[in-house]
N, C-alpha and C positions, 0 to 999 in steps of 0.2 A: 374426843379431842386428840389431835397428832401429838404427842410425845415428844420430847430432845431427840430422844433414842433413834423412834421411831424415823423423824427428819432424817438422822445422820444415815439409818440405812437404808432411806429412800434417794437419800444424796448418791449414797456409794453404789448402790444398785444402777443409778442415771449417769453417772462418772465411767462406770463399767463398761456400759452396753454403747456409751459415745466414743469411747476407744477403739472399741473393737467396731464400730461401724465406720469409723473414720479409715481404718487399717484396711477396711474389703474392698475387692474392686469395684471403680466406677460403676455407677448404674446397680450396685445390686442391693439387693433389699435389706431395710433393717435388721438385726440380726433376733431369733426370738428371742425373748427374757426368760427365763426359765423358773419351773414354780419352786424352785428346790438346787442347792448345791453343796454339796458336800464333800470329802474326800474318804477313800477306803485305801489304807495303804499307799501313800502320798498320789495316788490316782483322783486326779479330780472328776468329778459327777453332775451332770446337770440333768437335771429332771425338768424335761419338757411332755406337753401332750395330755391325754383322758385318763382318767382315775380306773378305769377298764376296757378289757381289752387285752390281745396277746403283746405281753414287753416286747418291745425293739430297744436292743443295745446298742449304740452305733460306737464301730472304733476305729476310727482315722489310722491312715499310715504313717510313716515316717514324718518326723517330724510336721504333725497334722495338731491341727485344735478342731475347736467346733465347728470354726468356720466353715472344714471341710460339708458339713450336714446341715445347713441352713435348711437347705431346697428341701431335702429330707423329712424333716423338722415339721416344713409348715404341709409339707404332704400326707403326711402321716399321723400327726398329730392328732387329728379330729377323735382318730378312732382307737388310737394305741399311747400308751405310756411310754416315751421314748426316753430314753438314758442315753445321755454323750456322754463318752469319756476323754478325757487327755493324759497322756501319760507322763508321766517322768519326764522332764528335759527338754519336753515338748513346749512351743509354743509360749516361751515367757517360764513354764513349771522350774523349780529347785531344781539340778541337776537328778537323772537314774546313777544309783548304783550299782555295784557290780554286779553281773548276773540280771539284768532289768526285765527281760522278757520272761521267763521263770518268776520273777517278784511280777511282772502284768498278769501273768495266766494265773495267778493265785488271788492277786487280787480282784478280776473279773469274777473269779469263783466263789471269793468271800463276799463282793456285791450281790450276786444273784443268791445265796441264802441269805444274809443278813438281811433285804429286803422279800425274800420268800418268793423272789419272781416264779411263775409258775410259767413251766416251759417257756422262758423267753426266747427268742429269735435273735443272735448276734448279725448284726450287718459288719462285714468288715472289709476296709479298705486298703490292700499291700499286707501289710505289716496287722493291721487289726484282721484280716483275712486268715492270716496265718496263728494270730492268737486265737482264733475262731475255731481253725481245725486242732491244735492242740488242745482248746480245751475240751470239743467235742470227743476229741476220741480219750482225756486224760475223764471225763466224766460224761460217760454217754448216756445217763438218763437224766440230765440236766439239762437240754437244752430240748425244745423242740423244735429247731430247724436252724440252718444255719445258712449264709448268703456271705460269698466274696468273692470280692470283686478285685480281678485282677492279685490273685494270693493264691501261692502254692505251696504246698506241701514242704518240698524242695528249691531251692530257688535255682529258676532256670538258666540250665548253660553248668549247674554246677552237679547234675545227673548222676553222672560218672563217676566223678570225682572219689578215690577211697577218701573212706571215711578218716585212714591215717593223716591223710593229706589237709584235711580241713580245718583243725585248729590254726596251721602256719597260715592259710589263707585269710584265716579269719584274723589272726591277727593283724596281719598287713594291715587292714582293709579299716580295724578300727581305728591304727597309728594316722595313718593316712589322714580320715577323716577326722578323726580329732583332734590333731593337733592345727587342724587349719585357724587360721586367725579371724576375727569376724569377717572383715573386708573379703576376704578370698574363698569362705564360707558363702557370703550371699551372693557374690560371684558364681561359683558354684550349684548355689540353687537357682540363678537365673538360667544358666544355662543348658539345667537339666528341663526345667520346667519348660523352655522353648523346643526344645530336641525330644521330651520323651512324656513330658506331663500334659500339654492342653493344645490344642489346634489354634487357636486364637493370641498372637504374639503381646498385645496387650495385657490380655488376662494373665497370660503366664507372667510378665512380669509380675503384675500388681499380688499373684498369688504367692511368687520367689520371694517377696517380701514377708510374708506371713510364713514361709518356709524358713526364714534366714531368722526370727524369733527364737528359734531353737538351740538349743546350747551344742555345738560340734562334739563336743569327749562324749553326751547321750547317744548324739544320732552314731556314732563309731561303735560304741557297744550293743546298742540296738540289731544294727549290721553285722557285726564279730557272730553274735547269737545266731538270728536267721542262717547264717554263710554257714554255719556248724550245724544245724538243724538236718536233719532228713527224716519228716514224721511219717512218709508211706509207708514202712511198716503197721502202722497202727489203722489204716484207715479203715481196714475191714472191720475195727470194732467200736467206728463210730453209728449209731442209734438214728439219729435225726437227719432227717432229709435234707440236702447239700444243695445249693445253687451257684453254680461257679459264673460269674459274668466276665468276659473277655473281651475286649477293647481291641479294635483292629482298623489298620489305616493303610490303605493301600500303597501309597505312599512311601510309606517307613518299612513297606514290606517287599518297596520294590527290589532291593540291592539283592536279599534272598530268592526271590521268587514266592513267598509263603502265601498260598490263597488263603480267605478267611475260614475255607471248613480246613482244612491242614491247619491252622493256629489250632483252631478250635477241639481238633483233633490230637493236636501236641498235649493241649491241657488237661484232654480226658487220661490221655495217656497216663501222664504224673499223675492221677489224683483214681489211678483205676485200683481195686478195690475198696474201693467206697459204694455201700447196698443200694444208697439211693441218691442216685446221682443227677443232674441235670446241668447240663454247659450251653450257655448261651452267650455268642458273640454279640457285641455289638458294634456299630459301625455306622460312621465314619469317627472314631476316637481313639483318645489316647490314654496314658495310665489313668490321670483325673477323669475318668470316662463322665462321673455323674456333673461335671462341670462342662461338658463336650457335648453328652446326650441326657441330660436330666429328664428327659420324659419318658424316654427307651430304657431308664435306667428305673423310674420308677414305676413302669409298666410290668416288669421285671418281677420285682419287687410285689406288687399287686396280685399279678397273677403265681407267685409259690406261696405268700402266706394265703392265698384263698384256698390251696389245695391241701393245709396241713389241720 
């Protein structure tokens, strides 16, 4: 017999999952319920997928939730235990605190032993990309592979840059963005999402929406971090085999002139010493590639964890 209890967290389980599918865009599919949620480090965790099988962790970028990994999700599932994360600030979360990327890569690290994932596979997207390569090279026989997508090392255009120069950058960049007020915040996320996140004008709104969830002071320190970051020294002593996927639109590429093996080339560049490396573009997309090419993106995907 069903319980009070039991009712009340069937209730909030179906409360849940009616939200978040009301908030995705048009036409897309319910989102999956997950067997398991929990948090490590005010990181929240959903445990989707098979009881065995190589972990997939998936970590959304800037300002990302789950939503980002639905397609992910029900791809993969059948045959892998997949882990969504959301971080800090993210998505509806309590604000990040200071230093938030440093408190994400510790607590991805304290996920993956507290649940003893055995060589899991990070997928990560921007920003979950770049939590990926740090933590690969801050613990290289912790992962056995790693995959991201559109996430570098370094963040591009800022190459050059002395490293004296980079905390003033990075300040700017967090005041900038966090002091915006919501209104001019989701403003702001519509307009990147049409200019730099998805092909499809539509989508990009209805996703700016799910972007504009996020608390602006997070997504500014999130930003300050990366902008200060440059992990290519390290990459020679990351362990696990790397999949960089890069997103390329002829289009956005035309004012440079940048062909897609020259991106493609740009990226190996940033990301060269690293032992096992593999960069693959894809195309016709944009930052949100796996919402632009979801089949390209999960063929991808298919064919590196078959080879590890």
């Amino acid at each position: 017999m069903t319980t009070a209890r039991s009712r009340r967290r069937l209730l909030a389980a179906a409360l849940c999952c009616s939200l978040l599918y009301a908030a995705l865009p048009a036409g897309a599919a319910e989102p999956a319920a997950p067997a398991e949620r929990f948090e490590v480090d005010g990181v929240l965790v959903e445990r989707h997928g098979a009881a065995r099988g190589r972990p997939l962790v998936l970590i959304p970028g800037l300002g990302g939730g789950s939503w980002v990994w639905q397609d992910t999700i029900r791809a993969f599932g059948a045959d892998h235990p997949v882990y969504v994360l959301t971080l800090p600030g993210f998505d509806g979360r309590a604000p990040a605190g200071d230093a938030p990327f440093a408190a994400a890569r510790a607590a991805v690290e304290q996920l993956i032993a507290s649940r003893r994932l055995d060589k899991p596979v990070i997928v990560g997207h921007s920003l979950g990309g770049i939590l990926g390569i740090a933590i690969a090279e801050d613990k290289p026989a912790l992962l056995g592979g790693l995959v991201s997508i559109d996430g570098l090392p370094v963040f591009p255009g800022t190459e050059e840059m002395p490293a004296v120069q980079r905390p003033a950058f990075a300040d700017g960049m967090r005041a900038r963005i966090g002091q915006l007020p919501a209104d001019r915040f989701a403003a702001q996320q519509q307009a990147y999402m049409r200019t730099v996140g998805v092909l499809d004008m539509g989508k990009a709104d209805e996703l700016a929406k799910l972007q504009a969830r996020s608390d602006p002071a997070s997504v500014g320190r999130y930003t300050a971090d990366v902008l200060t970051l440059d992990l290519r020294p390290g990459l020679k002593s990351i362990a696990a085999p790397v999949l960089v996927i890069v997103p390329y639109l002829d289009l956005d590429a035309a004012e440079t002139g940048q062909t897609e093996a020259a991106k493609a080339g740009y990226y190996r560049a940033l990301m060269d010493g690293t032992p096992d490396l593999t960069v693959e573009p894809v195309a016709p997309a944009r930052h949100f590639v796996m919402f632009d090419q979801p089949e390209a993106v999960d063929a991808a995907l298919r064919k590196f964890l078959a080879r590890l």
